[in-house]
N, C-alpha and C positions, 0 to 999 in steps of 0.2 A: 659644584654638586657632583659627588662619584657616579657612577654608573651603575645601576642598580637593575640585577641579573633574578630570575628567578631559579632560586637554586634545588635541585631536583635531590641533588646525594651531596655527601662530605668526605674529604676525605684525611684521614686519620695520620697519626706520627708512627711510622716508622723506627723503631728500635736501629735497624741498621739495614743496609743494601746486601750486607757480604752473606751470602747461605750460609754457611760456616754461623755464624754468627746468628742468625735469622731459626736456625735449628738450634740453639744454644737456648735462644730467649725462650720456644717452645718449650722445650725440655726442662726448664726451671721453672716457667707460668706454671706447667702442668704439674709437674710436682708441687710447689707450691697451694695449688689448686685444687690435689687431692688431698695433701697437709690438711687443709681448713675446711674440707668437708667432711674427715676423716675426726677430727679432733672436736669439731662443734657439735657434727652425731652423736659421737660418744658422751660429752657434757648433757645434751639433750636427753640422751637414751638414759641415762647412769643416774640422773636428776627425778626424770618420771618412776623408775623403776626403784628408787630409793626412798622412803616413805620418811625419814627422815630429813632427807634435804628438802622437803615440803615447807621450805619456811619463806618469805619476803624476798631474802637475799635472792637466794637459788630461783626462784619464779623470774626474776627479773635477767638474773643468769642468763634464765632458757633463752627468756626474748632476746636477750644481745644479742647469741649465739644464731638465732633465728637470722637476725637482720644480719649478722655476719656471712651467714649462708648468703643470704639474696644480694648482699651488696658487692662480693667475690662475683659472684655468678652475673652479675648485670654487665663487669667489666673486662674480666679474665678470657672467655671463652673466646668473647667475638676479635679479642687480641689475639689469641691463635688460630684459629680458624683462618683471618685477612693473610697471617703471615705464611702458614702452610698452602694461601690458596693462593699467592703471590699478589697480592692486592692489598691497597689501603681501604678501599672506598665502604660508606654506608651508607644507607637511603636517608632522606629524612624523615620519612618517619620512627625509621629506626632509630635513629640519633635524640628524637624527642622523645621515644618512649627510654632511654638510655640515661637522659637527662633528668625525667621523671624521675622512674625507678633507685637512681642510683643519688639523687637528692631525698627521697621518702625514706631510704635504709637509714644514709650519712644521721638526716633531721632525725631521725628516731633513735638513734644510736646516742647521740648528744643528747637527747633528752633523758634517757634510761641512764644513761653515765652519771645524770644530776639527779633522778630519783635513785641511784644506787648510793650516791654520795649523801642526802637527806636518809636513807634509810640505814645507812650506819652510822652518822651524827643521833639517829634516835636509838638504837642499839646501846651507842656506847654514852653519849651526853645522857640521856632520858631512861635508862634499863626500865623502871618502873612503869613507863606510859608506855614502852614500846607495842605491846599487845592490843593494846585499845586503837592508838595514832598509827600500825602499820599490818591491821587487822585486815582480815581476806578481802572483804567489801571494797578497801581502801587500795590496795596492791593491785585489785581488777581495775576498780578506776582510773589509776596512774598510768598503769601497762594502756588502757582502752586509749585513755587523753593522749598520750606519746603516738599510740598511732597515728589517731587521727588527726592532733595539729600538726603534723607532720605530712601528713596526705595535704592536707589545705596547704602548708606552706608550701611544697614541691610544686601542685598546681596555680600556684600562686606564679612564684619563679617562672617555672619551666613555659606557661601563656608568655609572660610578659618576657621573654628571653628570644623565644620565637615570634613574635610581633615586630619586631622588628626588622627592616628590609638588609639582607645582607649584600656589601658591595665588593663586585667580581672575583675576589678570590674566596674560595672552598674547601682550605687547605683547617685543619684543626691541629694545631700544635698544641696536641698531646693524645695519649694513646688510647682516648676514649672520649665522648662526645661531654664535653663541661662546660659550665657557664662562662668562666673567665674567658677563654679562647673565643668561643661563639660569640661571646661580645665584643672583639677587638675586631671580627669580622662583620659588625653591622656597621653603617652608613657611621659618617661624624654628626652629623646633626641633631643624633638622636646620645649625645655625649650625655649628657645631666641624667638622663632617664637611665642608662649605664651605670654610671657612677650609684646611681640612687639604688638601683637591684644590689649591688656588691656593699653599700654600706648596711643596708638594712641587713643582712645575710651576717656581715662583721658584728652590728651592735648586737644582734640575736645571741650569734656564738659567744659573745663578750660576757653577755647578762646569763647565760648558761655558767663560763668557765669561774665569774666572778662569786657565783652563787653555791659553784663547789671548793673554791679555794677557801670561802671565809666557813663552810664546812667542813673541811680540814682543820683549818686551824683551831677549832671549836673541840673536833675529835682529838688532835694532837694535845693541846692543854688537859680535856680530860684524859687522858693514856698516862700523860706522865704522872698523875695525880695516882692513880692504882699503882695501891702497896707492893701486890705480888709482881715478881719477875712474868711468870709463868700467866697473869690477866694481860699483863705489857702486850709480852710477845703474841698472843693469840688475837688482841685489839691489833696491832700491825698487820700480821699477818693475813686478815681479812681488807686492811686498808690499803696498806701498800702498793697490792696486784689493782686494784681500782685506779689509784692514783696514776702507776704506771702507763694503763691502758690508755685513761685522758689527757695524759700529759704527751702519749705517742699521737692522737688522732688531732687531737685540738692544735697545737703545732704547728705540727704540717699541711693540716687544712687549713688553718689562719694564712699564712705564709703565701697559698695557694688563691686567696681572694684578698687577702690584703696590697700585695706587691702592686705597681701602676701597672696597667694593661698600659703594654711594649708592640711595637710591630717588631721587634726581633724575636727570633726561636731561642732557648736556654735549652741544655741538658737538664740545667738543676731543675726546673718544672717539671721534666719526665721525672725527674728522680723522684722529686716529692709529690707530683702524681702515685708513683710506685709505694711511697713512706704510707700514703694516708688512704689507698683504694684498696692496697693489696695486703701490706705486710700488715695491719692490724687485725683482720678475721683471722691469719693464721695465727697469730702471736697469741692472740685473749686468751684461746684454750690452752696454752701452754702457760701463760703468768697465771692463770686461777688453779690448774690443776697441781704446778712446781711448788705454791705459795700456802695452799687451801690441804690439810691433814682429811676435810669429812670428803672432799672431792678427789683427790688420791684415791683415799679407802675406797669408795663406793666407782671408783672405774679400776681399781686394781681384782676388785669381786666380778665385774661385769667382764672384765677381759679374761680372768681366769674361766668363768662359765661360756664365754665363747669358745675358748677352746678347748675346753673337758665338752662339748655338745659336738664342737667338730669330730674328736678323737672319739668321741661317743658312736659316732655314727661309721667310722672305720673300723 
C-alpha cells in the first residue's frame, strides 16, 4: 500500500528551466492569447452586429467562439503568470476549479462541433425541412442542452477525479491541472475506477466524432450530386472549416486520454496538451473567417468602421 499524503497544492510542468527560454514561452502564450481573444471578439461582435448572419449556423458560431474564450483563459494565463513568477505550483482548489472549467468548455465544444455538423447535414441533405427541424426554438434548445450536459459531465469527472487519495508525489506532468496526469498520481488500488473515468470520457468522445463522421459523409454524397460548380464550392466551403476544427481538437484530445497512463513524463504530452488547449481557440477564427465569404464581409465592414470611428475622433 503507497503512502497516502494529503495534498495541499500541485505542481505544474515546466516548459523549460533556462530564462532565455521561459521568456520565450511568455512571449508566444501571450501573443498567442491575444490572437484568440482578439479573433473570437471579432466573430462575436461582427455576428451580433450583422442581422444577416442571424441564422443557426452563426448562433452556434458565437457559442464555440464563447467557449473558446473561456477554455484559452482557464489554461493560458495561469501558465504565464507561474513562469513570470518563477514557480510551478497551484493550490488545489485552484487545480479543481481548473479541471472543471476547462472540461465544461472542451465538453461543450464537442458537443457544438456535432450540433454544427447535424446542422449542415440539414442545410445541405434536407434544404426543404431546414427552417422547421433548425428553427430558433430548436438552435436555443441545442445551444441550452450543450451547456448543461456538459456542466453535469465536468462535475461528474472532475468529483470523481478528486475522490480519490493522491500517493506522495504532486508533481502534474503537464502544463495545466487534467485528468490523465491527476490520475496517474492517485493510489494503485483505486486502478479499475481510473481506467473506468478515461473510458467513459473515450466512448463519449467516440459517439460524438462517429456521429459527425457518418454526417459528413451524408453532406459529401449530397455536394457531389449538385449540378452547379458554383452550389459545390459554397456546400464546401461552409463544411470544410467545420471539418477542419474537429478533426484538430478530437485528435489531439483523443490521443490525450486514450494513451495508457505511464509513470514517465513525454514532451509529446506537452505538445498535444499545447495541439488541443491552446492552438484550437486561436485557429477557429481564422479557418471560419479564411473559409466563410458572409464572415470575411461582415468583419471586413466592422473593422473598417473601427477605424473610420477611430480617425473620426482625431
Amino acid at each position: 500500500m503507497s503512502n497516502r499524503t494529503t495534498v495541499t497544492k500541485f505542481l505544474l510542468l515546466g516548459f523549460s528551466d533556462v530564462r532565455e527560454l521561459q521568456i520565450l514561452h511568455v512571449v508566444v502564450f501571450l501573443v498567442v492569447y491575444l490572437a484568440a481573444l482578439l479573433g473570437n471578439l471579432l466573430i462575436i461582435t461582427a455576428i451580433a452586429l450583422d442581422h444577416r448572419l442571424h441564422t443557426p449556423m452563426y448562433f452556434f458560431l458565437v457559442n464555440l467562439s464563447i467557449l473558446d474564450l473561456g477554455s484559452i483563459s482557464v489554461t493560458v494565463p495561469k501558465s504565464m503568470v507561474n513562469t513570470l513568477m518563477h514557480t510551478r505550483s497551484i493550490s488545489f482548489p485552484a487545480c479543481v476549479s481548473q479541471v472543471f472549467f476547462f472540461l465544461v468548455f472542451a465538453a461543450a465544444d464537442l458537443s457544438l462541433l456535432t450540433v454544427m455538423a447535424y446542422d449542415r447535414y440539414v442545410a445541405i441533405c434536407h434544404p426543404l425541412h431546414y427552417e422547421r427541424v433548425m428553427s430558433r426554438r430548436a438552435c436555443v434548445q441545442m445551444g441550452v442542452g450543450a451547456w448543461i450536459t456538459s456542466i453535469l459531465y465536468s462535475a461528474m469527472h472532475t468529483g470523481n477525479t478528486f475522490r480519490f487519495p493522491f500517493c506522495q508525489s504532486n508533481v502534474i506532468d503537464q502544463f495545466f491541472c487534467e485528468i490523465p496526469p491527476l490520475l496517474k498520481l492517485a493510489c494503485s488500488d483505486s486502478y479499475l475506477s481510473k481506467v473506468g473515468v478515461l473510458a467513459f470520457s473515450v466512448f463519449l468522445a467516440l459517439s460524438y466524432f462517429v456521429f459527425i463522421i457518418v454526417s459528413y459523409v451524408q453532406i459529401f454524397k449530397a455536394v457531389l450530386r449538385i449540378p452547379s460548380e458554383q452550389g459545390r464550392h459554397k456546400a464546401f466551403s461552409t463544411c470544410l472549416p467545420h471539418l477542419a476544427v474537429v478533426s484538430l481538437f478530437t485528435c489531439t484530445a483523443s490521443y490525450a486520454y486514450v494513451k495508457p497512463i505511464s509513470s514517465s513524463t513525454s514532451n509529446l504530452d506537452l505538445v498535444v496538451g499545447v495541439l488541443y488547449s491552446v492552438v484550437p481557440p486561436m485557429m477557429n477564427p481564422v479557418i471560419y473567417s479564411m473559409r466563410n465569404k458572409e464572415i470575411k464581409a461582415s468583419l471586413k465592414k466592422l473593422i473598417n468602421l473601427i477605424i473610420w470611428k477611430i480617425f473620426a475622433k482625431n
